[in-house]
Structure formats: C-alpha cells, structure tokens
N, C-alpha and C positions, 0 to 999 in steps of 0.2 A: 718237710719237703718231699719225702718219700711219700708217706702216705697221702700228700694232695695229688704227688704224680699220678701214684696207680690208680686213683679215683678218678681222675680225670681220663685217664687210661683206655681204663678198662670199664668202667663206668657204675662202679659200686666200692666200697670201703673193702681193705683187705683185713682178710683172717693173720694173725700176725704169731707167730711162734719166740719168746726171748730167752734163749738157752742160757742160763744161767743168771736168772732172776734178781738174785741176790735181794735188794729191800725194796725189789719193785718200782725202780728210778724209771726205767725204759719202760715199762707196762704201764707206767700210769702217762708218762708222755703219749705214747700212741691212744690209750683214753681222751686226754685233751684233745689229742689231734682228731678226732675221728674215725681211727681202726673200727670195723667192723667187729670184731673179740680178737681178745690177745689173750696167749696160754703161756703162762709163765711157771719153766724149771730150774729145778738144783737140786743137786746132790747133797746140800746141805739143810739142814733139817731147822736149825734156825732161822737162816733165810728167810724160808718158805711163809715160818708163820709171821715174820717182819712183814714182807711181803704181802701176806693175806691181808694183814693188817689194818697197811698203806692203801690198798686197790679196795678196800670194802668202802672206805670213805667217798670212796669215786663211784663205785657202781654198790650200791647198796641192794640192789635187788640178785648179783652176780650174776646179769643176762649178757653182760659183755668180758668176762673176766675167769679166769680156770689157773688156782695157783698149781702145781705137783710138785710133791718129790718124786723125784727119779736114784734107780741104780746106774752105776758110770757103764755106760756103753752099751746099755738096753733101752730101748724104743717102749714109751709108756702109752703110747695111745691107741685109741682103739682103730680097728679095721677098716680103713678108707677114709679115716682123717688125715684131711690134707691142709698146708698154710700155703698164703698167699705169699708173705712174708718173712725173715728169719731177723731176729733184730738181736747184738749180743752187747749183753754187761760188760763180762771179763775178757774184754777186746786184748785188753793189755795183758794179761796172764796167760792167753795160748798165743802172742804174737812172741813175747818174749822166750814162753818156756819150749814150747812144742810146734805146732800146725794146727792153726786154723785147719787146712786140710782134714785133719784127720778127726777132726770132731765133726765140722761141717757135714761131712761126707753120709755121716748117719743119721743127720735129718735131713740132707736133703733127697732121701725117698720118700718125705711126706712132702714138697717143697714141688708146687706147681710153676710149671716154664711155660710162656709164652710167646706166641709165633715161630714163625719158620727157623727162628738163629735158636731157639730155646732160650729165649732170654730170663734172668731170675732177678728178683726184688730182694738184693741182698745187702746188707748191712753189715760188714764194709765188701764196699764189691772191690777193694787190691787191699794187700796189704804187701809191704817194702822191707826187709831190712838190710841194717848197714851195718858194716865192721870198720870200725874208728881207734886209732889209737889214740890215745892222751894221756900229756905228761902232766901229772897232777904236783902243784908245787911241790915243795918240801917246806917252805916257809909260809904257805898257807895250811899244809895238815899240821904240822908243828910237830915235836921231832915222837911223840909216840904213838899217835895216827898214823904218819909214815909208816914209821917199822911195822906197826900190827897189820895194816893194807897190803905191802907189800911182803909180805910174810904169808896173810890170809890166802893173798890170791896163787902167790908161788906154790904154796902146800895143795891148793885146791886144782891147779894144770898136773902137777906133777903126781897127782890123786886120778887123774883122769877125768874132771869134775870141770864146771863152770860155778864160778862163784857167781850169788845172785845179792846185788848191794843191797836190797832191804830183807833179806834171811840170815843163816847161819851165825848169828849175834854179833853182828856187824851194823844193820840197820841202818847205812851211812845215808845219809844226801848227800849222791856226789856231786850234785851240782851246786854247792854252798862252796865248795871248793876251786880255786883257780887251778886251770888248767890250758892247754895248748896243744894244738893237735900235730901229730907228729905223721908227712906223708899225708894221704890224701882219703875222706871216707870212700869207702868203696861198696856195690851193692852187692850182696852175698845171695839173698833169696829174696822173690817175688814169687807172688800167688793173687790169682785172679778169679773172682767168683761171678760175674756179672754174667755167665752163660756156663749151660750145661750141653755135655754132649750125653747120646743115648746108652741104656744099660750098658754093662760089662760086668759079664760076672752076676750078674743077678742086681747089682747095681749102680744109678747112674750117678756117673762122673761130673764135678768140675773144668771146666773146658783147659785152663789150662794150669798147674802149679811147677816154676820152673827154678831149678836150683843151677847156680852160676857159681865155678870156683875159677879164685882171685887170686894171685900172689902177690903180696903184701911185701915191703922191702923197709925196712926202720933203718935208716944210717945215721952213722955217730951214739947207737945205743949207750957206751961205756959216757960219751961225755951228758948225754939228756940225764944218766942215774946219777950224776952230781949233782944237780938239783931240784932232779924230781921225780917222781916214783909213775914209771910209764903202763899202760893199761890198756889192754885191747877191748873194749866198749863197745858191745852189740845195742845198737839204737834201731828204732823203728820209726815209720810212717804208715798213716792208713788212711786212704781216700772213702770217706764215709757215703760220701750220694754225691755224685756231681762234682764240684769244684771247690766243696770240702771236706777239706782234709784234718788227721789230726796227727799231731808227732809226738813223741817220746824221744828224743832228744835232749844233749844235755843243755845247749846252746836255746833253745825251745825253752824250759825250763826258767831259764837263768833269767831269760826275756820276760814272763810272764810278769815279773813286779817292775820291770823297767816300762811295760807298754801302759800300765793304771798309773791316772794322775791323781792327787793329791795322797796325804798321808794315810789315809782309811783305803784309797784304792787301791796304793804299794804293799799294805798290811796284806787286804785281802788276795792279792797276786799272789804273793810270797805263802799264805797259808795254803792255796790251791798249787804250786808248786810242788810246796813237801807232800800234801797228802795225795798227790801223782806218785811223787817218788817213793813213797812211802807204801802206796800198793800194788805197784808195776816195778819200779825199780828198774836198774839193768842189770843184764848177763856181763860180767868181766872176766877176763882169762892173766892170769899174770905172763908177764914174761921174761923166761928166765935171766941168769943174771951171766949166763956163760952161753957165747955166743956158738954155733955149729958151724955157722958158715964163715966170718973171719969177725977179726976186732970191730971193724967197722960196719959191720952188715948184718942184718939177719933176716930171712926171711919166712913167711907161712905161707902154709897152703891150706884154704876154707872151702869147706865145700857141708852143703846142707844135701841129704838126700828130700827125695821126694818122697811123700809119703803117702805109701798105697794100702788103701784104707781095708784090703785084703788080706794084708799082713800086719804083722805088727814088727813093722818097722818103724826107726828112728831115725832122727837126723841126728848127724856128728860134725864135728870139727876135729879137724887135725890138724895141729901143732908140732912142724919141723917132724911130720911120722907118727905124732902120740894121739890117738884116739879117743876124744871128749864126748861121753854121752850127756844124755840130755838130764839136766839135773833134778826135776820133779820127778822123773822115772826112777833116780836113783838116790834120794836125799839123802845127804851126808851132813853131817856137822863137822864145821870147820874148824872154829877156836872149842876143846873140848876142855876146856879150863876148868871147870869142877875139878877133872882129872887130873889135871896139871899145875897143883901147888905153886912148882916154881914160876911157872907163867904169870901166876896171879901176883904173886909175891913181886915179882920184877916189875908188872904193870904196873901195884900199888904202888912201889916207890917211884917211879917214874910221875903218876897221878901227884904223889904229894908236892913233887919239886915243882909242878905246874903250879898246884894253889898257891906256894910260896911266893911263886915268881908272878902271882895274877893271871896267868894263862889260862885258856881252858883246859877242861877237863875232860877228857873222855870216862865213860861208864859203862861198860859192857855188861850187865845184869842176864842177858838170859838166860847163860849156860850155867852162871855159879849160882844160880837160884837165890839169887840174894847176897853172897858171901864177900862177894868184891868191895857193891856198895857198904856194908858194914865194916867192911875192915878199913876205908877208905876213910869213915866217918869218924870210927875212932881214930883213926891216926891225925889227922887233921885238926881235931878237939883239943887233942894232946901233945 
C-alpha cells in the first residue's frame, strides 16, 4: 500500500532503506511490490548473508537490491545517498526495548520529506504503548510457574530491571495463560513519524515523540495475590500505513487462533501467535508483595523519557520511586540457576510431583546448560 501510494504520488517507485533486514522478509516484499531498489541492513552478520541469499532469487542481476552489514550507530552509505522510504523488521524489538526514536533518528538524515508539512514515507508512521496490569491465574500456571514468575519478576523490579517474557530463561507465552486485567490499560508513550521538522543540531528531527506519565491505582492487591500472581505488562500497537495497524497485545495474541476457521486454520493461528511471542515477547515488572501506600492500594508512577537522539539518553520507569532502565542496555540474567543448586534442586522436586500427578511440566534449560533437563530425566526414569 505504501509503495503504490508513493508511486502514484510522486510519480516514480521509491528507493526504500529496511533497517534491520534480518532474512530479507520486507526487502523482498517491496521487490514484489515494485520499489524502485531497496538497501537492506544489520548488524548481524548472519542475517545479512540469509538475506543476500533470499533477495538474489528475486533480483538475480542485483540492479534493484544492496544487502550491508552495518556497525550499531554508524551511517554506512555513501555521500548523498538518500531513501525514499524506511521500512523496519524488528518493529517489535525497539517498540518493546527502547525507541523507535532513537534508531530512526539516524537514518532519517538520509530519509527525503516531501512538501511544505515535510511529510515522510515511514513504516510505522505511530507507534503506542500501554501499561496493563494482569492477574495471571494460579490455577492456570500451576503452582511452580507461579512461584518461579512471580519470584522472576519481583527479583528483576527490585534489581532495577524489566523482565522481558521470552529472555532471561523464562521464554514464557504469556498468553497461553489465563489472566484478567486488573484497573484499566493505560497509554504510557506514543511516538509519531509521519513528519519531520527541520535540522537541529546538525540534525533533522521527527515531528513529534511524546512521553505521558500515568498513575496507575491496583486496589484489593492482598486479595487478587490469593489467586493469582499480578504483572504490570507493557503492550504495544503500531499503525503501519493508513488504517493498518498491528498489536502486540496479550488479548491480540489470544485471538489469533480463535479468528482461523477450521482445525489446520486454529493450528496455524496459534503457531503464528507463539512465534510473535516468542520474538517480541513483553516487558513485565513485578509487583511487590508489600504495599507502600496502604493494604488496599498501591500505586505507580510511569513515565518514559523522550529520547534525544543527541544524547544518550534512556527511557525509565519508576516504580513507587525505584528507577527501571531499560533492559537491552543493561542485560541481566534473572533465574542464575547453574549458580544456584538449591534452586535447581527444589524446581526438580516440584517437576517430578507434576509428572506424578499428570500435570505439566516446566523446563528451564538455558541457564543450567543442560543440567535440570538431565536431572529431571533421571529422576523421572527412576
């Protein structure tokens, strides 16, 4: 839809830039579609040649097509190359982790604006998010999901940290699980790309990226933790061109196998679910289990900075005062269970009284490099 508009537009195919490439998904679309050339990067070095791979099929001559690696934060092209276009992969990895802003901002000084508003041909021209509470059952994680979620995330607020539900050896899909929103979602940060204003600084701006802080109110916290482990759940939306849109949502998610009809359509939903969830995930923050403000009450205060691509600033959360940065910037591991014997040891006996009883099983494998699943197996055998 993009690139028929600008064609129609402007009255030629645009030059199209896709910031992080990954195996060439989006660069070969704007191929099908008719881009005039698309330049596709990453920082990743596997990608690249995925990618090269993928797009050589399509343009066999490479008259329409330029894969690169790139270093993070330097400008690879040459002098006076400019796009029409900016189209991204990993929409969902800077919506969740960081700002779109703040990557955007460095290519769009190659990134030509049209007419008197400086209008730009950007992919996603908004992007939304929200901060949601949800009480996730207790008798849908089952009782050692529970404890380890709500353990994970309490360690990971009280660390200063966001826990990220498909990282830190957790990998959960939280939306396989029942849950209930507790209070109302509310929108934390919004950012809009669809106009630029002029230089500053030596460079030109997004028109507008605006951070909004919300005080959140959770009442009856003591009675919702009898049965069920509560989660503050940063979700997203992103208006892609026009009138669509795309969400990362948990309720989003959940829908995807209920909107395919027949049994191969329900499959393929539910497998396009997890593998959302599975590479975007959400930010969760626990919360604590001792209230500041009274038995019945608690509440936060969110706020995202804006990010000036001048500095190297971040956005933060704060939680009743405590200071959350942003967790790509500062990766932590959570459950450090290699480390922690006794952890493993108590999981595993928890795991086996599951098998006993038919329930599932949890497996955390990443951190013990193997050690759980094997202890798990022999105990089980025997």
């Amino acid at each position: 839809a993009a690139i028929g508009e600008f064609s129609h537009e402007q009255g030629r195919a645009p030059r199209v830039l896709d910031v992080g490439v990954g195996t060439g998904m989006l660069s070969a679309l704007c191929l099908e579609h008719g881009c005039g050339h698309v330049t596709g990067i990453d920082v990743n070095d596997t990608m690249v040649q995925l990618a090269a791979v993928h797009l050589l099929k399509l343009d066999p001559r490479r008259s329409r097509h330029t894969v690169m690696l790139v270093q993070k934060g330097k400008l690879p092209f040459a002098d006076g190359e400019m796009f029409d276009m900016v189209v991204s992969e990993i929409l969902g990895t800077l919506t969740t982790s960081e700002s779109m802003y703040k990557y955007l901002t460095l290519y769009s000084q190659r990134l030509r604006t049209f007419g008197d508003e400086r209008r730009v041909y950007m992919i996603p021209q908004l992007t939304r998010q929200y901060f949601t509470v949800h009480a996730f059952s207790r008798d849908s994680l089952g009782p050692t999901l529970a404890a380890l979620l709500d353990q994970a995330a309490c360690e990971a607020t009280s660390a200063g940290q966001l826990l990220p539900s498909n990282e830190g050896g957790l990998a959960l899909n939280l939306h396989l699980y029942g849950s209930s929103v507790v209070g109302s979602k509310v929108v934390v940060h919004e950012e809009r790309y669809a106009t630029m204003q002029a230089a500053q600084g030596g460079r030109p701006l997004f028109a507008l990226s605006s951070g909004v802080e919300q005080p959140i109110r959770i009442h009856d916290l003591a009675a919702v933790r009898e049965h069920a482990v509560p989660l503050g759940v940063f979700e997203w939306s992103a208006q892609l061109w026009g009138s669509i849109w795309l969400h990362n949502t948990l309720d989003e998610l959940r829908q995807m196998e209920d909107l395919c009809e027949g049994d191969r359509g329900r499959l393929a939903g539910r497998r396009n679910a997890t593998a959302r969830a599975s590479a975007w995930g959400f930010l969760v923050v626990g919360l604590p289990a001792k209230q500041q403000v009274s038995a019945k009450q608690q509440s936060f205060s969110i706020k995202f900075l804006k990010l000036n691509p001048l500095f190297a600033s971040l956005p933060t959360l704060n939680v009743n005062g405590d200071k959350i940065c942003n967790v790509l910037d500062h990766p932590q591991r959570i459950l450090a269970m290699a480390a922690d014997s006794a952890l493993c040891e108590r999981l595993s006996d928890a795991a086996c009284k599951l098998v006993q009883g038919n329930d599932r099983v949890l497996v955390v494998n990443d951190i013990t490099c193997g050690a759980l699943p094997l202890s798990l197996a022999k105990r089980v055998c025997h």
